[in-house]
C-alpha positions as CSV (number, residue, x, y, z in Angstrom):
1,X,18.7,10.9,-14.0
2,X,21.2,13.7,-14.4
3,X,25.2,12.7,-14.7
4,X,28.0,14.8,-15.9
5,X,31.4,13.5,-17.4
6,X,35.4,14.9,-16.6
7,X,34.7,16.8,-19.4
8,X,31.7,18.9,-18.4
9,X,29.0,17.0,-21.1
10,X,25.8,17.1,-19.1
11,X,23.5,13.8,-19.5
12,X,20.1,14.0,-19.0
13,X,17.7,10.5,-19.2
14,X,14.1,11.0,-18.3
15,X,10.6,11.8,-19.6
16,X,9.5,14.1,-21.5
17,X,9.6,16.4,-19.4
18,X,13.5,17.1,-19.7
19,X,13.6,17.5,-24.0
20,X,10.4,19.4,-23.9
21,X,12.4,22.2,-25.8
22,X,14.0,20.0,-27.9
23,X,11.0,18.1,-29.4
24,X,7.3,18.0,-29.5
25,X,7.3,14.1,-29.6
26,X,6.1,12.9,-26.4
27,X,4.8,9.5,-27.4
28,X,8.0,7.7,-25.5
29,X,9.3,6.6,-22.4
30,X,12.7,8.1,-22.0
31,X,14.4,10.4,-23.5
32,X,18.6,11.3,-23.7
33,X,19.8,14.5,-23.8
34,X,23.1,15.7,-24.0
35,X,24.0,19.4,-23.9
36,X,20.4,20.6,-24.9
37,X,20.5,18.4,-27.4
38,X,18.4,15.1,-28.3
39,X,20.1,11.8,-28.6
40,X,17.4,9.4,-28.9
41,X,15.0,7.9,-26.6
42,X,13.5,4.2,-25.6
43,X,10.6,3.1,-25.4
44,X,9.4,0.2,-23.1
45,X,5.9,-1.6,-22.5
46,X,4.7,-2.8,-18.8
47,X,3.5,-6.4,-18.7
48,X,0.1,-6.1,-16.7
49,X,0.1,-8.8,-14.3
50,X,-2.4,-11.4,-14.8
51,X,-4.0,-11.5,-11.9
52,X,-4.3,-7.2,-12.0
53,X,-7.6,-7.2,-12.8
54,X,-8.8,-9.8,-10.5
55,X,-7.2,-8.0,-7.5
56,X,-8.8,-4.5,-8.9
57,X,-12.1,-6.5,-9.7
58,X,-12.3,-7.7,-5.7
59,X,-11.3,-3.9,-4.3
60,X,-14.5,-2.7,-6.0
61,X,-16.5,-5.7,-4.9
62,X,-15.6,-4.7,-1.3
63,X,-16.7,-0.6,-2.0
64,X,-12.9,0.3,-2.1
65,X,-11.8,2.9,-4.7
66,X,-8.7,2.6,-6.8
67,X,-6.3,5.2,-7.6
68,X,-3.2,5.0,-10.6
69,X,-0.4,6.9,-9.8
70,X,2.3,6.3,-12.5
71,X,5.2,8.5,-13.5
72,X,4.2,6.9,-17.2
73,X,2.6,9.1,-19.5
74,X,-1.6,9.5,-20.3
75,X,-1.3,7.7,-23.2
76,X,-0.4,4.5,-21.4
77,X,-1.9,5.0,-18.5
78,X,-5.3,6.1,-19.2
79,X,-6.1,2.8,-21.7
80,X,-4.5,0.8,-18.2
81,X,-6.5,2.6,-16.2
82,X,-9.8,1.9,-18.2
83,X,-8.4,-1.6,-19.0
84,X,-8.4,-2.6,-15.5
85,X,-11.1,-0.5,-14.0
86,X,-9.2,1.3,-11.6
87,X,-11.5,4.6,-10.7
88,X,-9.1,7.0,-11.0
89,X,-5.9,7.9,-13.1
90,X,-2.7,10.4,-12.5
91,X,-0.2,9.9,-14.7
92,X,3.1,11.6,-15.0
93,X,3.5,11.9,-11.7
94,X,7.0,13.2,-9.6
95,X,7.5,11.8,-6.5
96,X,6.7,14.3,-4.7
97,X,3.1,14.6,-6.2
98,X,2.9,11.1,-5.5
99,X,3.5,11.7,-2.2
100,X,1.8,14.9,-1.9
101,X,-1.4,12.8,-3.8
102,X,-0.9,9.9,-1.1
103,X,-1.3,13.3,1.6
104,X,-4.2,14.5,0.2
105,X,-6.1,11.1,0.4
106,X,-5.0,10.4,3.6
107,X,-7.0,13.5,5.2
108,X,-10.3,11.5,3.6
109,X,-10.0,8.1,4.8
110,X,-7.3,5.6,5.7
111,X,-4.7,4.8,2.2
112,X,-3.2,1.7,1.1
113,X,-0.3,2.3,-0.8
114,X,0.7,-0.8,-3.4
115,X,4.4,0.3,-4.8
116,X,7.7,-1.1,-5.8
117,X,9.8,1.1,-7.3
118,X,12.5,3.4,-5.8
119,X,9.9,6.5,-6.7
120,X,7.3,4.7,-4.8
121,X,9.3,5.0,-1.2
122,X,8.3,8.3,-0.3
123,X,4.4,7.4,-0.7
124,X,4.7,4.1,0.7
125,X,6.3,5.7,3.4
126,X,3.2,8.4,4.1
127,X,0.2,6.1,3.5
128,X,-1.5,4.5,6.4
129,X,-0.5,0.8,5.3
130,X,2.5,0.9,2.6
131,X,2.3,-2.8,0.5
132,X,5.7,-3.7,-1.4
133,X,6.5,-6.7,-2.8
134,X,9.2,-9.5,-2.2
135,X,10.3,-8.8,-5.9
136,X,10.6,-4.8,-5.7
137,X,13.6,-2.5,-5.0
138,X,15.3,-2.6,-1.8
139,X,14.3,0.9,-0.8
140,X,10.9,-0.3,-1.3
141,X,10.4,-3.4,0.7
142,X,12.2,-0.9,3.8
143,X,9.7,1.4,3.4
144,X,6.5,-0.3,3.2
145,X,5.0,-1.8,6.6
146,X,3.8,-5.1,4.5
147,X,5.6,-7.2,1.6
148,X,3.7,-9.6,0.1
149,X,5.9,-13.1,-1.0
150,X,5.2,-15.6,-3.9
151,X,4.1,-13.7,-6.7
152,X,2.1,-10.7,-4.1
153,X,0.0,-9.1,-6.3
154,X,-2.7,-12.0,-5.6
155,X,-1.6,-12.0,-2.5
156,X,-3.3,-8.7,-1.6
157,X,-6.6,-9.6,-1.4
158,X,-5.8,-12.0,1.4
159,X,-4.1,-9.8,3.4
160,X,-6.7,-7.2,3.2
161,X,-9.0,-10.1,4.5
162,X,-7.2,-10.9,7.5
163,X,-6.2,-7.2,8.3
164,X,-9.5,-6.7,8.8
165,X,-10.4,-10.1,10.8
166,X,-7.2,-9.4,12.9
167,X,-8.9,-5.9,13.3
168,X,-12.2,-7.2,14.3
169,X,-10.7,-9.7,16.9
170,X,-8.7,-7.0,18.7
171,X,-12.5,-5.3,19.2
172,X,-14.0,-7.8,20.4
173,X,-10.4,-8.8,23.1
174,X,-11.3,-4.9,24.1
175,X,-14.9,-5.5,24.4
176,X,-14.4,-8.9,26.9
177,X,-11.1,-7.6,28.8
178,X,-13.3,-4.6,29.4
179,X,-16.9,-6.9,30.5
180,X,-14.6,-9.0,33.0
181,X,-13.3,-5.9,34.8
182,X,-16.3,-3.7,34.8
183,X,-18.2,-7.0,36.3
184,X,-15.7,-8.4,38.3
185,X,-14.0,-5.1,40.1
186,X,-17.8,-3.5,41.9
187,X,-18.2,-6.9,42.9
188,X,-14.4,-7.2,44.3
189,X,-15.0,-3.7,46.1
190,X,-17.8,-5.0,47.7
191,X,-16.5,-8.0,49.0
192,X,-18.6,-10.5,47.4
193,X,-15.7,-12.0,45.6
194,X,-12.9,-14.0,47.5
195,X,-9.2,-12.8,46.6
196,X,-8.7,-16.8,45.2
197,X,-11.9,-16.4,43.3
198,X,-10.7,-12.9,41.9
199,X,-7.6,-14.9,40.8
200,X,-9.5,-17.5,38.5
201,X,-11.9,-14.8,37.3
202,X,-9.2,-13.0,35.8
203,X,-7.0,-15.9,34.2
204,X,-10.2,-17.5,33.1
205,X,-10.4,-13.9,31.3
206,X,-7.2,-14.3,29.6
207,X,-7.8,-17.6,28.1
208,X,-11.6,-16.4,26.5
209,X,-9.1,-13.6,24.7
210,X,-6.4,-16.3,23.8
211,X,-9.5,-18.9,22.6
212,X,-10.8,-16.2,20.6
213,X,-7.4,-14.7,18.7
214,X,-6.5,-18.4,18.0
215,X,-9.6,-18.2,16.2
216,X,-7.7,-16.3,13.0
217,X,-6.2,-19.8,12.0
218,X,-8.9,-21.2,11.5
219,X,-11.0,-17.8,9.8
220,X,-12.1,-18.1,6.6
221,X,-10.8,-15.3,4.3
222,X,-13.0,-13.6,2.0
């Protein structure tokens, strides 16, 4: 965060990254400069949520790898990292190398982004499926494509679940919407089927593919 006063005094609050030249301590979380010169800094500790590792624990379960991209430094995010058994670390990351991270990853396989911080939008924005939640900043939750309620970290798991079920069922619509027409339309053309008939072929069609997406209420997650 840059700001600048009537008087031309130049603030400058942020990581190490902006007193660099003004110290060689870079075991804190945000420094304040003033003029090229130090004023103090602050340090803060993240409260890892309970369920974390639980969530991370399933995600390897299922052969999905985890990535950390924090804008915290190594030294906190490495002993997360290893702490939780996510796969891989980047810390002190802009966000534009998040973003430009989220890019790269995206031309392997499909990305699901979890943020909620302002920093976070531009990535959440660019991965396949961005995941906020109801408690994170506004320019979050507009960004993402899914925000998980009541407490959504534990949440995630569940969704993942039925994303894929719902996935699934949309296959197998395609595969009966598909079977009715490539049956029923030679056998139209030849005129083995009545107009009426037709008729109840294809309605009878549409309510196998409304029987079978009501099935999702009834799915078992896992």
């Amino acid at each position: 965060m840059r700001a600048e006063t009537k008087t031309g005094d130049v603030y400058w609050m942020g990581s190490h990254k902006v007193a660099a030249g003004l110290t060689a301590d870079d075991t804190h979380n945000s420094y304040l400069v003033c003029n090229d010169r130090l004023l103090g800094w602050i340090d803060l500790a993240d409260e890892v949520r309970p369920e974390a590792a639980d969530v991370v624990g399933y995600f390897r379960g299922k052969g999905i790898r985890t990535v950390l991209l924090s804008g915290d430094r190594p030294a906190a995010c490495i002993p997360l990292g290893q702490q939780l058994g996510i796969d891989e670390v980047y810390a002190g990351q802009t966000p534009q190398q998040k973003l430009a991270k989220i890019e790269q990853l995206n031309m392997i396989s499909p990305v699901a982004m979890v943020g909620d911080g302002i920093n976070d939008a531009p990535a959440l924005a660019k991965a396949t499926v961005g995941i906020s939640m109801s408690d994170a900043s506004q320019l979050a939750m507009q960004t993402a494509d899914l925000v998980l309620v009541n407490q959504g970290l534990k949440n995630l798991p569940a969704a993942l679940s039925l994303g894929r079920k719902t996935f699934h069922t949309i296959r197998e619509n395609l595969f009966w919407a598909f079977f009715y027409n490539i049956v029923a339309i030679p056998v139209a053309a030849t005129g083995l089927l009545s107009p009426t008939l037709a008729a109840g072929v294809m309605g009878l069609s549409d309510v196998v593919l409304a029987v079978n997406s009501v099935r999702l209420f009834v799915r078992k997650l896992d």
